[in-house]
GUSE-20108 format. One record per residue (C-alpha): residue number from 0; residue in one letter; x negated, y negated, z negated. Coordinates in pm, whole numbers. Layout:
BEGIN
@n->NUM, res->a, xx->X, yy->Y, zz->Z $
...
***
This chain:
BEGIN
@n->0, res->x, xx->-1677, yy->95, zz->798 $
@n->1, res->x, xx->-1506, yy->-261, zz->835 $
@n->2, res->x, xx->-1274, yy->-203, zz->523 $
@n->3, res->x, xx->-1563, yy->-157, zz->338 $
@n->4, res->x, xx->-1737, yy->-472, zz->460 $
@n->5, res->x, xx->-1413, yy->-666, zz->379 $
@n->6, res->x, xx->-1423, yy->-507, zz->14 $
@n->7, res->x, xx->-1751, yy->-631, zz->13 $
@n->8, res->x, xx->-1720, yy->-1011, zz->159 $
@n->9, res->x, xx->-1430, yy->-1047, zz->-70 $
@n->10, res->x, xx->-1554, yy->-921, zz->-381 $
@n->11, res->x, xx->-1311, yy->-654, zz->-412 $
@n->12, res->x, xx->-986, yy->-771, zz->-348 $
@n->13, res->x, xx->-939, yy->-581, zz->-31 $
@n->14, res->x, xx->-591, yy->-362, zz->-55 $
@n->15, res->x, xx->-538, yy->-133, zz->199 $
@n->16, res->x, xx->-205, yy->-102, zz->352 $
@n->17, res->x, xx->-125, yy->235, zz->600 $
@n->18, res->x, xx->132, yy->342, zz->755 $
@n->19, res->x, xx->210, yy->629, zz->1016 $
@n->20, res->x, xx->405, yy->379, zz->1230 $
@n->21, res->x, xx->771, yy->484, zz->1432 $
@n->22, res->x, xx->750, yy->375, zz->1748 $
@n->23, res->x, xx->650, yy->704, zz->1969 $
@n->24, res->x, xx->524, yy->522, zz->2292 $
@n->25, res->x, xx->228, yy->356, zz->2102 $
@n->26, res->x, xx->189, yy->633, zz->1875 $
@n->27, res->x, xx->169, yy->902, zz->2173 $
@n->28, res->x, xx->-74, yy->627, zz->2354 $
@n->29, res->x, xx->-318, yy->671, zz->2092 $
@n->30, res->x, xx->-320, yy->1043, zz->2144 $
@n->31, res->x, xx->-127, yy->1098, zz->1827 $
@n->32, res->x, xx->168, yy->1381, zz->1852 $
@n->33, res->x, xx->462, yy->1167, zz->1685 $
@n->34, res->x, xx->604, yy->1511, zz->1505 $
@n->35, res->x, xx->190, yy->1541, zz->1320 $
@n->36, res->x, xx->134, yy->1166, zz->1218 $
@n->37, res->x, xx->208, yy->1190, zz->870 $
@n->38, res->x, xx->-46, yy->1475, zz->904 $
@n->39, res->x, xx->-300, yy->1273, zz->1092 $
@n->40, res->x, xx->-276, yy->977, zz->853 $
@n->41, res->x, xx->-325, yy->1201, zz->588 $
@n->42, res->x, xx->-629, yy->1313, zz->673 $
@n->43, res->x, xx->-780, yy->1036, zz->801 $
@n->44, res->x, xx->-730, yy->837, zz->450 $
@n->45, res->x, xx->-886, yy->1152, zz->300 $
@n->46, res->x, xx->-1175, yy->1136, zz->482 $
@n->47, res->x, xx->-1209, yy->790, zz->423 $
@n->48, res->x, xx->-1180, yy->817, zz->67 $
@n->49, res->x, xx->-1447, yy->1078, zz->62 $
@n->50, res->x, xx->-1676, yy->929, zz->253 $
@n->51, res->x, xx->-1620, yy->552, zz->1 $
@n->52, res->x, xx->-1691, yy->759, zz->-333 $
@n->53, res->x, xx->-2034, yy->1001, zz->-193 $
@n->54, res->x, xx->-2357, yy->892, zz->-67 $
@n->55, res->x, xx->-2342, yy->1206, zz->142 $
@n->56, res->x, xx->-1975, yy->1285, zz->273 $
@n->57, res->x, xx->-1851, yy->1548, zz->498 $
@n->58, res->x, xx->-1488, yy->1662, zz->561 $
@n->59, res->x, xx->-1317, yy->1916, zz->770 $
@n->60, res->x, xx->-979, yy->1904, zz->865 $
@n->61, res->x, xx->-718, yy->1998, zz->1142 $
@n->62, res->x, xx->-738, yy->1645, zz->1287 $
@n->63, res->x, xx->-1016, yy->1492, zz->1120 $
@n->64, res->x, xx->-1425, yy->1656, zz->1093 $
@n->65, res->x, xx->-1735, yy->1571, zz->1052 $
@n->66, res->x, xx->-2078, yy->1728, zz->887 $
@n->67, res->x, xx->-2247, yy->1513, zz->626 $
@n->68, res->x, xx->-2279, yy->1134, zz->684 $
@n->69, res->x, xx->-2395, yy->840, zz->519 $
@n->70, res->x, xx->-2195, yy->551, zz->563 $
@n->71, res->x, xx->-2259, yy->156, zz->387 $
@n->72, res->x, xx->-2151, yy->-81, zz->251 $
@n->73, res->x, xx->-1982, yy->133, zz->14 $
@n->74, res->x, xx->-1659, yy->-101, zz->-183 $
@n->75, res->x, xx->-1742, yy->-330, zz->-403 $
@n->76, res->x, xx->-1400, yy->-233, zz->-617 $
@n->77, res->x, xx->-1460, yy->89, zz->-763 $
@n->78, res->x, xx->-1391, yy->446, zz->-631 $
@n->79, res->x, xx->-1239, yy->229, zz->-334 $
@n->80, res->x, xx->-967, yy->-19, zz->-252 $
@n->81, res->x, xx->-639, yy->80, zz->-332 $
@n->82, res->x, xx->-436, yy->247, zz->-96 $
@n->83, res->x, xx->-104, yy->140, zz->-82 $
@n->84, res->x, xx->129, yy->394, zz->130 $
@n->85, res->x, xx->452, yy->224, zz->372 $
@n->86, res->x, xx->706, yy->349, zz->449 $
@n->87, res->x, xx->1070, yy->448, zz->331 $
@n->88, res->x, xx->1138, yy->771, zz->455 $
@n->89, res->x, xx->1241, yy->1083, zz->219 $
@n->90, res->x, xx->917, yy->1201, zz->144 $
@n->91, res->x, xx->729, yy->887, zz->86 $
@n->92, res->x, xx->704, yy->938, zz->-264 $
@n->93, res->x, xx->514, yy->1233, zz->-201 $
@n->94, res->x, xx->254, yy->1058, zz->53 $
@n->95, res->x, xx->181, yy->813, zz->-246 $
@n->96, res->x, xx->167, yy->1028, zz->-515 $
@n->97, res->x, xx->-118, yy->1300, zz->-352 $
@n->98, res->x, xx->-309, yy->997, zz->-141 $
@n->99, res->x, xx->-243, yy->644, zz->-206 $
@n->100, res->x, xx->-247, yy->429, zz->-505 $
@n->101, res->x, xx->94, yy->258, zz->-460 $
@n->102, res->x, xx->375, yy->177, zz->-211 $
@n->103, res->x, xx->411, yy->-71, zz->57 $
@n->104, res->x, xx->809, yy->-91, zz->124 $
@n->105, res->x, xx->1036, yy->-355, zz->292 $
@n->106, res->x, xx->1291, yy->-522, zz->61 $
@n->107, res->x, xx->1589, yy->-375, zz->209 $
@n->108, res->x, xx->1906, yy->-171, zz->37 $
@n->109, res->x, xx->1864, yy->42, zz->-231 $
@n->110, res->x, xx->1496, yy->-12, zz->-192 $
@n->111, res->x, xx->1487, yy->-120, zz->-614 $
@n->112, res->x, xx->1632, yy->179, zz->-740 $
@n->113, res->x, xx->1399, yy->367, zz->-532 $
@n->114, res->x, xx->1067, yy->219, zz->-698 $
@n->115, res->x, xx->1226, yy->308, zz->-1050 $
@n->116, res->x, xx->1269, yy->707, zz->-921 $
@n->117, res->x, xx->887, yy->661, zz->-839 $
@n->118, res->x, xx->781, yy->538, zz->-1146 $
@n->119, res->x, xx->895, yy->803, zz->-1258 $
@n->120, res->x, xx->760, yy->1092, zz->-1105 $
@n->121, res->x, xx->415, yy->880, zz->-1167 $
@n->122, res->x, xx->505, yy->907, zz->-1514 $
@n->123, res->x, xx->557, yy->1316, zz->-1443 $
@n->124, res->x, xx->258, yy->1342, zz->-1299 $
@n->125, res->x, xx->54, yy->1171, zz->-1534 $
@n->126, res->x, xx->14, yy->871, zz->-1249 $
@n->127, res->x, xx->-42, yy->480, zz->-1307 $
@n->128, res->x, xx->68, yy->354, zz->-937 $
@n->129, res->x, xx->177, yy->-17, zz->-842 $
@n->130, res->x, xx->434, yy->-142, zz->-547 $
@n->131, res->x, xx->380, yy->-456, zz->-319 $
@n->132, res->x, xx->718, yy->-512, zz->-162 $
@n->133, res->x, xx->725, yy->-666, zz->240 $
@n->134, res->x, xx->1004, yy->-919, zz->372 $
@n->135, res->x, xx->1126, yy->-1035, zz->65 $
@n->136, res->x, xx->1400, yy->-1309, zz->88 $
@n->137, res->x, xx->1315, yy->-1640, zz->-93 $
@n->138, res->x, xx->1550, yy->-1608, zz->-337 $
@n->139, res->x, xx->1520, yy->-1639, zz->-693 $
@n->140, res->x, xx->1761, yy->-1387, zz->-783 $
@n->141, res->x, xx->1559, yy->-1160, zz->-579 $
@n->142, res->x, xx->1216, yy->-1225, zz->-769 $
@n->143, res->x, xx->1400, yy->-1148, zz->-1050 $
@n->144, res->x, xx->1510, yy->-851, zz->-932 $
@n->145, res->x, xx->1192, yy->-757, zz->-819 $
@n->146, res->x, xx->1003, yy->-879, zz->-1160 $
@n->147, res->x, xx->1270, yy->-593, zz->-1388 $
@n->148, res->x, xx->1169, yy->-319, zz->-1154 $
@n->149, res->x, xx->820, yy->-335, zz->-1217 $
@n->150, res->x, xx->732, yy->-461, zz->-854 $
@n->151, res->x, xx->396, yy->-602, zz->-910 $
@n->152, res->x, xx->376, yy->-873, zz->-585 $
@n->153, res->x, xx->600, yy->-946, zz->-339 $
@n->154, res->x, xx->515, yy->-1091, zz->29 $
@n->155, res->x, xx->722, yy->-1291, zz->244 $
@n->156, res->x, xx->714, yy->-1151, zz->581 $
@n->157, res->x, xx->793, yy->-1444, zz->907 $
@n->158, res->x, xx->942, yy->-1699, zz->630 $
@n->159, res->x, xx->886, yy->-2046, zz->674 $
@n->160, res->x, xx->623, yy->-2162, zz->405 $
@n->161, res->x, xx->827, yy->-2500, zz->279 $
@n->162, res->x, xx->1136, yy->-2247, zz->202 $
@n->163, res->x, xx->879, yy->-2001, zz->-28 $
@n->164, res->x, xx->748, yy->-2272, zz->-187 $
@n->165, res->x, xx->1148, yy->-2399, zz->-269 $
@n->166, res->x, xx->1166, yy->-2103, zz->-398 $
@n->167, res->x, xx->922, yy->-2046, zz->-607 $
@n->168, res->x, xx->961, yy->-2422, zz->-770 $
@n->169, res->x, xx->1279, yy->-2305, zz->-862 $
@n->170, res->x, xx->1237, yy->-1954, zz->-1019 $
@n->171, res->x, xx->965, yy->-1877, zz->-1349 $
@n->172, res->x, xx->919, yy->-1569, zz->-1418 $
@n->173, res->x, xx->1014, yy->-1387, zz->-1741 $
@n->174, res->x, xx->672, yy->-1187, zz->-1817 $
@n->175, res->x, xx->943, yy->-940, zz->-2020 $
@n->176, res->x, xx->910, yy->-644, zz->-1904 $
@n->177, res->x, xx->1146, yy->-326, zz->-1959 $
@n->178, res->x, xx->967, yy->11, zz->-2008 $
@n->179, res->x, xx->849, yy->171, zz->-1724 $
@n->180, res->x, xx->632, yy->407, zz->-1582 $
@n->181, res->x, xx->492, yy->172, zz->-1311 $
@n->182, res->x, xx->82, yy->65, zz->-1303 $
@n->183, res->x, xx->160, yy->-323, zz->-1418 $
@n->184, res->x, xx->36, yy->-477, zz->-1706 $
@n->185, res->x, xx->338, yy->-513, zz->-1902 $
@n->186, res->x, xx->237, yy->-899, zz->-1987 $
@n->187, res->x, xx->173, yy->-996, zz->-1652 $
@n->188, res->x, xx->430, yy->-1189, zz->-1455 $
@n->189, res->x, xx->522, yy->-1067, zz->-1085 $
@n->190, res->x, xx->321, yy->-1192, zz->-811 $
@n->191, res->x, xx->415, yy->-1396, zz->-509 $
@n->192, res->x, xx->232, yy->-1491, zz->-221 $
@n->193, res->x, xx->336, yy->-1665, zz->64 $
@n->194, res->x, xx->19, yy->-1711, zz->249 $
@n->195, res->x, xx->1, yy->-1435, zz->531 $
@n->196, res->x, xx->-1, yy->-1067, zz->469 $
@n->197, res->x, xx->-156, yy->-829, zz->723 $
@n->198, res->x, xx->-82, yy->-465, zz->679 $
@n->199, res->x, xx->-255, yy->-164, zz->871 $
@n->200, res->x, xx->30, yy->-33, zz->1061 $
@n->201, res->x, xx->-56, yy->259, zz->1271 $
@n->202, res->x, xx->-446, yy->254, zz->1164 $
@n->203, res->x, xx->-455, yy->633, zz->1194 $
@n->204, res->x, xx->-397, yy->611, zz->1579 $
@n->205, res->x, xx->-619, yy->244, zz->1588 $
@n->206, res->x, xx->-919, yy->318, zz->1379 $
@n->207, res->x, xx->-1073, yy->701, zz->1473 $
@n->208, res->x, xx->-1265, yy->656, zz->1181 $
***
């Protein structure tokens, strides 16, 4: 699978971003019913999954089936990359919390008090799981921001480089970090990176794994 061989050539720092996508033309193109992607997506990251962590993987699903395989490289990070879920809808929380590893939001409006409710039910559920937040603003009272609720990295998103790096002259990072629930090392300062991001939107409909 090319994820895989990405894992691989990088040494493990592959993350993998999915989302269901929203915009029904392209979704309905890829022969995807718009009302079932959340279904399809599921599945198809399942499958995936099983077939990173077993030398011999089958799976059989509504949308998704296949007998035993064998599929290589398997990742070099270990079961597999993390899976970081998008999206912002109501039930988003519970897309991360039975498949992915994390969430993969857009800064945006009440987006913050949002990743503290998911630490949270992590913390309910006996979960460690991390957020990467999208079209962050370069401002430093936004890292901040970001930094106290437990965001671990945040990625510009269409910014212009010389205004990140103004930024990011101008604001150092606390490494305090309040209690939480959230998968970051509490001694570890937030993340930025400016250099470009690519996320998987749509991968369900893209990849047919």
């Amino acid at each position: 699978m090319r994820f895989t061989s990405v894992d691989a050539l990088t040494g493990g720092r592959f993350v993998f971003g999915v989302g269901a996508g929203w915009l029904e033309p392209e979704i309905r193109n890829h022969g995807v019913d718009p009302a079932r992607r959340f279904a399809v997506m599921k599945e198809h990251i399942e499958a995936a999954q099983r077939i990173w962590t077993r030398d011999e993987a089958d799976y059989h699903g509504e949308f998704v089936s296949f007998d035993p395989i064998w599929s290589w490289p398997k990742p070099a990070r270990r079961p597999y990359p993390p899976v970081l879920v998008g999206g912002t809808g109501p039930r988003v929380f519970d897309r991360v919390l039975s498949y992915g590893d994390g969430w993969l939001p857009n800064y945006g409006l009440g987006v913050l008090e949002r990743v503290r409710e998911l630490f949270q039910r992590a913390g309910e559920e006996g979960r460690t799981v991390r957020v990467v937040m999208m079209s962050v603003p370069s401002d430093p009272a936004v890292l901040e921001e970001c930094e106290k609720a437990g965001v671990d990295a945040v990625l510009p998103w269409g910014r212009p480089r010389r205004a990140w790096a103004a930024s990011n002259a101008r604001w150092t990072p606390s490494r305090r970090r309040s209690r939480r629930c959230g998968g970051n090392d509490p001694g570890r300062a937030l993340r930025v990176r400016p250099e470009t991001f690519l996320t998987v939107e749509s991968l369900i409909c893209n990849a047919r794994l």
